[in-house]
C-alpha positions as CSV (number, residue, x, y, z in Angstrom):
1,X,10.0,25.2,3.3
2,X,11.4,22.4,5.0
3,X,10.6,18.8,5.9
4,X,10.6,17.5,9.6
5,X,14.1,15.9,10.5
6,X,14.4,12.5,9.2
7,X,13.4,13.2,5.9
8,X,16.2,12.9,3.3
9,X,15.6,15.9,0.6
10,X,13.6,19.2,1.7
11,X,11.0,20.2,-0.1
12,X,12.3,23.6,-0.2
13,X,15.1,22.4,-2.9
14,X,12.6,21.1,-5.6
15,X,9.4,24.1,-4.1
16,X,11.9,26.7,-5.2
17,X,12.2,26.1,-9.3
18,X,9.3,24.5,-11.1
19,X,10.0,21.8,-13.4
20,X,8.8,22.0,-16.6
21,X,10.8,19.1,-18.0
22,X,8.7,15.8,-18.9
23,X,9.4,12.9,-17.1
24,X,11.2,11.3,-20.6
25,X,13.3,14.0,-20.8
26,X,14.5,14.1,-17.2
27,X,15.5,9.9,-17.0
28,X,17.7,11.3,-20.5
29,X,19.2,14.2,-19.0
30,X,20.1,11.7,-16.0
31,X,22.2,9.7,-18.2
32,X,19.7,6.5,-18.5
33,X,19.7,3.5,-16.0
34,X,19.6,0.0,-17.9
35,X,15.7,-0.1,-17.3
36,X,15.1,2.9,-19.6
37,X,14.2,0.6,-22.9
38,X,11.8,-1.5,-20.8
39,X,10.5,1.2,-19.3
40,X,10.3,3.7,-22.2
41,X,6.7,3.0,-22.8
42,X,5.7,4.2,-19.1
43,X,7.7,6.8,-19.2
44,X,5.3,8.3,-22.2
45,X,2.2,7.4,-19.9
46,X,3.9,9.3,-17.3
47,X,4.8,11.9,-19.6
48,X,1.2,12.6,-20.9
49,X,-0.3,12.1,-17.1
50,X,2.1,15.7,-16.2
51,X,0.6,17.5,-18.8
52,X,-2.9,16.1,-17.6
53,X,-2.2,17.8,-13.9
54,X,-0.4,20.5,-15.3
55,X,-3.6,21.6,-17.0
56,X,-5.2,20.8,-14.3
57,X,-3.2,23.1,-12.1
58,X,-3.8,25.9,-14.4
59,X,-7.5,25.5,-14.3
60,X,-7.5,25.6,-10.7
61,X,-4.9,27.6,-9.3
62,X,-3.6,24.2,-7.1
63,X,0.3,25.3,-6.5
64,X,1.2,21.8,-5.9
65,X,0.0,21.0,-9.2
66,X,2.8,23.2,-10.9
67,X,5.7,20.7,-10.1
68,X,6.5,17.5,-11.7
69,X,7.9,16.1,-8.4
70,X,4.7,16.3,-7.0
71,X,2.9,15.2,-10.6
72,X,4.3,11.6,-9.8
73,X,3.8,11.6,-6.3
74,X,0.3,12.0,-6.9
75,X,0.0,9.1,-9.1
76,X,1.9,6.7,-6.9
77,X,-0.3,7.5,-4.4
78,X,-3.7,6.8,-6.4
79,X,-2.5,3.7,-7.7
80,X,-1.1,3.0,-3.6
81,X,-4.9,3.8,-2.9
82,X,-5.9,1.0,-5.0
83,X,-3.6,-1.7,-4.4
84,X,-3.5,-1.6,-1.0
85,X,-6.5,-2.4,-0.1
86,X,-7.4,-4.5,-2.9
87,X,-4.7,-6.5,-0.7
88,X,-5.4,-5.2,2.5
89,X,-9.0,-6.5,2.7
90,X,-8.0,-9.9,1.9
91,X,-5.3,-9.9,5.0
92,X,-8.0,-8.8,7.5
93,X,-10.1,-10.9,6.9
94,X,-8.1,-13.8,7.2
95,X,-6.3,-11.9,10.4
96,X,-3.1,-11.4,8.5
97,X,-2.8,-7.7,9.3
98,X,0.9,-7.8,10.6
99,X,2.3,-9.3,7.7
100,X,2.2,-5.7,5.7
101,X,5.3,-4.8,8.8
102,X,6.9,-8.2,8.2
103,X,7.6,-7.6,4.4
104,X,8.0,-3.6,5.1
105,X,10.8,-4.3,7.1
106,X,12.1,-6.9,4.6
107,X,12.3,-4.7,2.0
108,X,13.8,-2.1,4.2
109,X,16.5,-5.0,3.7
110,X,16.4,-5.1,0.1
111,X,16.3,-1.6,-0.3
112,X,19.9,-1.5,1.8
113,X,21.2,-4.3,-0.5
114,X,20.6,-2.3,-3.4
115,X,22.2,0.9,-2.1
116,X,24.9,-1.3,-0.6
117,X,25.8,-2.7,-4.1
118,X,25.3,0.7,-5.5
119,X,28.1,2.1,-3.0
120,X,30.5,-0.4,-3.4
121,X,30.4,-2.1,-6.4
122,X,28.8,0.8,-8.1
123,X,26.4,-1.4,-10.2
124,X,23.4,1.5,-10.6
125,X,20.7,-1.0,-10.0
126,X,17.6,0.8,-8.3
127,X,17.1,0.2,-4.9
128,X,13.4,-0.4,-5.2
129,X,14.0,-3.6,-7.5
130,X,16.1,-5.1,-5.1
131,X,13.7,-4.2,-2.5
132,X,10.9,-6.5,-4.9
133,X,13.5,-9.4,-5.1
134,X,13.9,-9.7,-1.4
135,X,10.1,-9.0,-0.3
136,X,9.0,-11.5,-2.7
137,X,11.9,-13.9,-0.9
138,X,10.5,-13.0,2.2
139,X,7.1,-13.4,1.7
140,X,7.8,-16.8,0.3
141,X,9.7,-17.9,3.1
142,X,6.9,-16.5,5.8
143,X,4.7,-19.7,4.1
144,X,7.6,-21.9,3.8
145,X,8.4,-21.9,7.4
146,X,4.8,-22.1,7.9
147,X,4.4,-25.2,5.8
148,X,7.8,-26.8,7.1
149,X,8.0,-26.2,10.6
150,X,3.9,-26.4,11.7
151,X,4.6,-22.9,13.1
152,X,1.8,-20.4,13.0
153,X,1.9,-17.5,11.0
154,X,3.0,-15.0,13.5
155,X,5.7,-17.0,14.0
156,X,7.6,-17.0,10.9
157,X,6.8,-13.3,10.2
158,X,8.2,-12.5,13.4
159,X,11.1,-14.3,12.4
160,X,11.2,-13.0,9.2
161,X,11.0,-9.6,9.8
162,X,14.0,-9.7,12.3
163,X,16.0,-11.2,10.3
164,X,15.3,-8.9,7.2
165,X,15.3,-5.8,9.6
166,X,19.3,-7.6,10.6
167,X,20.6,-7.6,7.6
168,X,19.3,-3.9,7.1
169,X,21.3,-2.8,9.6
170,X,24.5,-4.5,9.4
171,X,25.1,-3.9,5.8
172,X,24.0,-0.1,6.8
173,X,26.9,-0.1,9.2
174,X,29.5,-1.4,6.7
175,X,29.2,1.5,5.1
176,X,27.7,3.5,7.2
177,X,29.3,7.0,5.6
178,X,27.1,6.6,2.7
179,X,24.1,4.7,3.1
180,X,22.9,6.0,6.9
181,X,21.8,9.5,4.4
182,X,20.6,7.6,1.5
183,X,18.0,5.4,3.6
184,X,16.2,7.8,5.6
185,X,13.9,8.7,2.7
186,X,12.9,5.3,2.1
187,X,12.4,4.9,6.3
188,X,10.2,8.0,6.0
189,X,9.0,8.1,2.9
190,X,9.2,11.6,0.8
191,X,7.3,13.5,-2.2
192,X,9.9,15.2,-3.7
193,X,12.1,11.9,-4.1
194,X,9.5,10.0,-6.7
195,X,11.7,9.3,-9.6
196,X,10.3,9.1,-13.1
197,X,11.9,5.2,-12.8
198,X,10.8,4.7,-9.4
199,X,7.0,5.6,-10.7
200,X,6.9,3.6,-13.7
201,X,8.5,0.6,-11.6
202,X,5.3,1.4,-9.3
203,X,3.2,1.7,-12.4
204,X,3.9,-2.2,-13.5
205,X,3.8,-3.3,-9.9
206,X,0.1,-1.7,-9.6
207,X,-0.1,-3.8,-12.7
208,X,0.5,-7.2,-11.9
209,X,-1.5,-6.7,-8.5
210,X,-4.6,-5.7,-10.5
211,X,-4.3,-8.6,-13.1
212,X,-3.3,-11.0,-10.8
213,X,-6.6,-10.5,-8.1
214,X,-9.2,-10.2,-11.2
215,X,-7.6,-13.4,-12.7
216,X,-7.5,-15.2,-9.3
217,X,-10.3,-13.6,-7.3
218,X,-12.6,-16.4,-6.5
219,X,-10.1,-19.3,-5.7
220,X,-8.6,-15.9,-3.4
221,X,-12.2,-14.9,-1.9
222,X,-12.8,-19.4,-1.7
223,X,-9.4,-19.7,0.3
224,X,-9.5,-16.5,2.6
225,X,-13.1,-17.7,4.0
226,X,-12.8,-21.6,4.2
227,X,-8.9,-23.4,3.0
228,X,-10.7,-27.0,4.0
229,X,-13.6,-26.6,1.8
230,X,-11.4,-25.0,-1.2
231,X,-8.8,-27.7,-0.7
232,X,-11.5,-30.5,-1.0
233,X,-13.0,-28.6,-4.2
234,X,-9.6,-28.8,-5.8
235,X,-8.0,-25.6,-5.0
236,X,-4.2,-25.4,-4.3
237,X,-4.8,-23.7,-0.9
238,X,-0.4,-23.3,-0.7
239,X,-0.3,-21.9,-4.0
240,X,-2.8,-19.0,-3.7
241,X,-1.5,-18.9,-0.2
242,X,2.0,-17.9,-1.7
243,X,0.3,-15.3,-4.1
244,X,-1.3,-13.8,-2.0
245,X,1.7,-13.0,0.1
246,X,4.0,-12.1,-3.1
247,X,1.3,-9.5,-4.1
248,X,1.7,-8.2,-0.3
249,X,5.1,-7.7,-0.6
250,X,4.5,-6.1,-4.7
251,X,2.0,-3.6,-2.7
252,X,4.2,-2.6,0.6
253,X,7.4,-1.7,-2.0
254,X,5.1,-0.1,-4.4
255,X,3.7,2.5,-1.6
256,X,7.1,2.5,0.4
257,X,8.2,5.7,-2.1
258,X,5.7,7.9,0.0
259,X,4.7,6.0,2.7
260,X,8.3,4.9,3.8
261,X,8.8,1.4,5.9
262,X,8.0,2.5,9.1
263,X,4.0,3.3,8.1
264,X,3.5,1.6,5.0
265,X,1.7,-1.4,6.7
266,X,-1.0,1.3,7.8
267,X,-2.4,1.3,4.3
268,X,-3.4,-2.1,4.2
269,X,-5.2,-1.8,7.5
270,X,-6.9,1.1,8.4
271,X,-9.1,1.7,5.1
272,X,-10.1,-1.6,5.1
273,X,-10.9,-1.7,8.4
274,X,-13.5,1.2,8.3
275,X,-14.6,-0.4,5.2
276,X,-15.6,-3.2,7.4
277,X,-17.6,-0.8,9.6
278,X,-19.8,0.4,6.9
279,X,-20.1,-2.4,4.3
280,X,-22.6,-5.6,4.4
281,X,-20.4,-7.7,1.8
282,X,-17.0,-8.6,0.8
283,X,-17.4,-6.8,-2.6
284,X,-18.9,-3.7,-0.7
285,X,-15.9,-3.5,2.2
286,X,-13.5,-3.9,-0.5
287,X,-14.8,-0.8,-3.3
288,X,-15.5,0.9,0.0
289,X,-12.0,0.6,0.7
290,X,-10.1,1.7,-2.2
291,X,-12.5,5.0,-1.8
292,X,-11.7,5.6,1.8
293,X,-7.9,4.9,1.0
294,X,-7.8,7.2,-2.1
295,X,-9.5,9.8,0.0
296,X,-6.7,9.6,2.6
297,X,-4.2,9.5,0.0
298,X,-4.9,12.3,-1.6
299,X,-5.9,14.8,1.4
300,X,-2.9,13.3,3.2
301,X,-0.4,14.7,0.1
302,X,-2.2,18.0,-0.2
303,X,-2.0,18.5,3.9
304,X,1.5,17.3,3.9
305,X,2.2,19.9,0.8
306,X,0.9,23.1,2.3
307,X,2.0,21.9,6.0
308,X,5.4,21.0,5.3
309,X,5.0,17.6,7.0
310,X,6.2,14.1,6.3
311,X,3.5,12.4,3.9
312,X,3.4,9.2,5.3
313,X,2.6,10.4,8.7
314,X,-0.4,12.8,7.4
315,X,-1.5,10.3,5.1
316,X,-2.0,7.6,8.0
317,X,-3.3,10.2,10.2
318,X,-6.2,11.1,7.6
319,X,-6.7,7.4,7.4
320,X,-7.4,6.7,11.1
321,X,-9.5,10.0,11.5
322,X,-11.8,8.3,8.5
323,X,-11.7,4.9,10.4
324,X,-12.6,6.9,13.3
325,X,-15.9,8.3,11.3
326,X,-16.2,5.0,9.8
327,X,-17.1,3.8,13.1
328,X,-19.1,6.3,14.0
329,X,-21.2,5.9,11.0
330,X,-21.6,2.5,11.5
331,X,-22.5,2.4,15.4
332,X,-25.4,5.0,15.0
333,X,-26.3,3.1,11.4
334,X,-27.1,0.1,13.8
335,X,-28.6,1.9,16.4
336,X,-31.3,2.9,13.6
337,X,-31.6,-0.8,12.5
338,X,-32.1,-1.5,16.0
339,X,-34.9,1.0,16.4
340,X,-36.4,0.0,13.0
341,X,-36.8,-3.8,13.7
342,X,-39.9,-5.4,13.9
343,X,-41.0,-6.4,17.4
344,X,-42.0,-9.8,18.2
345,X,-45.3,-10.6,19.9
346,X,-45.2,-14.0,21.7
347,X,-46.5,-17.2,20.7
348,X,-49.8,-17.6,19.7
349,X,-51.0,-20.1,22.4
350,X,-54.0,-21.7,19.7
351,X,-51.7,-23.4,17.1
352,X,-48.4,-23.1,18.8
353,X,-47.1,-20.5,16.1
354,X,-45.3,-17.0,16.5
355,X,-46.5,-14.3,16.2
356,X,-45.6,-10.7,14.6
357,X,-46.9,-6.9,13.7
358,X,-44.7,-6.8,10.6
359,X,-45.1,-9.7,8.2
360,X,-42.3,-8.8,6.1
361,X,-40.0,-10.6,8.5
């Protein structure tokens, strides 16, 4: 089996031998990164959550349960189902959308620095955590030049993606031999290339998003529907402005491993957008989010598994065919409310007063 052009590994090379190995045991055989004490208690976690859908795959039969490649990508992609959303749905609904393809592109940035100091100063640092330095840069500086300059926001993300998107591409073609290879997979996104590091880096990302929304939810939910009224309460609208965007950029590095740059704004869009077309309340749209995103998540991974496709691509696909029943649903669930409503008679021309054959209005 082999994946479409563009992707950087084929699947056939990890398909062909099962891995038995845990994921502790492959970061030691790779000779360690300088992360590994930090991250030794993940890698357990991890560790424990193979043996979990290795069992799992027994039980059922599942091929793509019987690889550890496929063990992490499978994680990343639940806890991508989560985050994204639980970020997305505050975006939408304060029409920030396109900043998920501002950062994305960013960190398309960071991830060439990393690869770029990898090449040539051969320092070993992971390309996803420079990709989280320079996101988080970038995400401050779309509010910064928002702040400084009066500009709106599409403004400075347009401004900041080309310039991260740039400086992608020149420090690509500086060293063009070895990076053009390396960067496809992040462009793309790809299963089989989830490291054991790269999923525990994703693990404490997934983290801090959580933490960070439950801790700050309301002064979030105050500032997404009305900044005026939060700022005369007392709220530091700039502040939770510039969290929220930091834990956009967290979110689009975090599911760039499998959704790659190119589609990873998708995921905080289109579940929370049929979210919107089914629920009655913030709280509602968001839960009903995270369920349509894990949905497309994980029927995305197991099409792309047995099809030999690119996962992003499938994954976004299932997402939009959802949003596209998502709307259905809703339309005909208002053509029943319509139906159902009480009608009206007119006014009572004796006291001046309407009115109607249901009194339960």
């Amino acid at each position: 089996m082999t994946l479409p052009t563009g992707a950087a590994v084929t699947l056939a090379s990890v398909v062909a031998r099962p891995t038995t190995a845990s994921p502790a045991a492959a970061v030691l055989q790779s000779g360690g990164s300088p992360l590994d004490p930090v991250l030794a208690p993940i890698y357990v976690l991890l560790e424990l959550w193979s043996l979990l859908m290795a069992a799992l795959g027994d039980a059922t039969g599942l091929e793509l349960l019987q690889y550890g490649f496929m063990h992490r990508a499978i994680l990343v992609g639940l806890c991508i189902g989560v985050m994204a959303p639980l970020i997305g749905t505050f975006l939408v609904h304060r029409q920030l959308a396109l900043i998920g393809d501002a950062l994305a592109h960013t960190a398309f940035a960071g991830v060439a620095v990393g690869l770029f100091l990898n090449g040539v100063l051969s320092l070993g640092v992971s390309p996803y955590l420079t990709a989280v330095v320079v996101a988080v840069i970038a995400a401050l500086l779309i509010e910064v030049i928002s702040e400084v300059t009066d500009a709106y926001n599409d403004v400075s993300m347009a401004i900041v993606l080309s310039t991260g998107f740039a400086l992608g591409t020149v420090l690509i073609s500086l060293n063009a031999g070895g990076l053009a290879v390396g960067i496809n997979q992040y462009l793309f996104g790809n299963l089989a290339t989830v490291s054991a590091e790269n999923a525990a880096i994703l693990l404490v990302l997934f983290g801090i998003i959580v933490a960070t929304v439950a801790l700050t939810r309301n002064q979030l939910l105050y500032v997404t529907f009305d900044e005026t009224a939060a700022e005369v309460s007392g709220i530091h609208v700039n502040w939770y402005n510039r969290v929220m965007v930091m834990l956009t950029a967290l979110v689009v590095v975090g599911a760039m491993q499998i959704m790659g740059v190119i589609l990873v704004a998708a995921m905080l869009v289109v579940p929370v957008a049929g979210a919107t077309q089914v629920s009655r309340s913030f709280t509602g749209s968001l839960l009903t989010s995270v369920v349509l995103a894990e949905l497309a998540v994980l029927l995305g991974i197991g099409f792309s598994y047995y099809g030999e496709a690119t996962a992003g691509g499938v994954i976004v696909l299932v997402a939009v065919a959802i949003y596209v029943v998502a709307v259905a649903v809703g339309k005909l669930r208002e053509a029943h409310d319509d139906d159902g409503a009480p009608e009206l008679d007119g006014i009572d021309a004796d006291d001046g007063t309407a009115r109607s054959r249901d009194t339960d209005i």
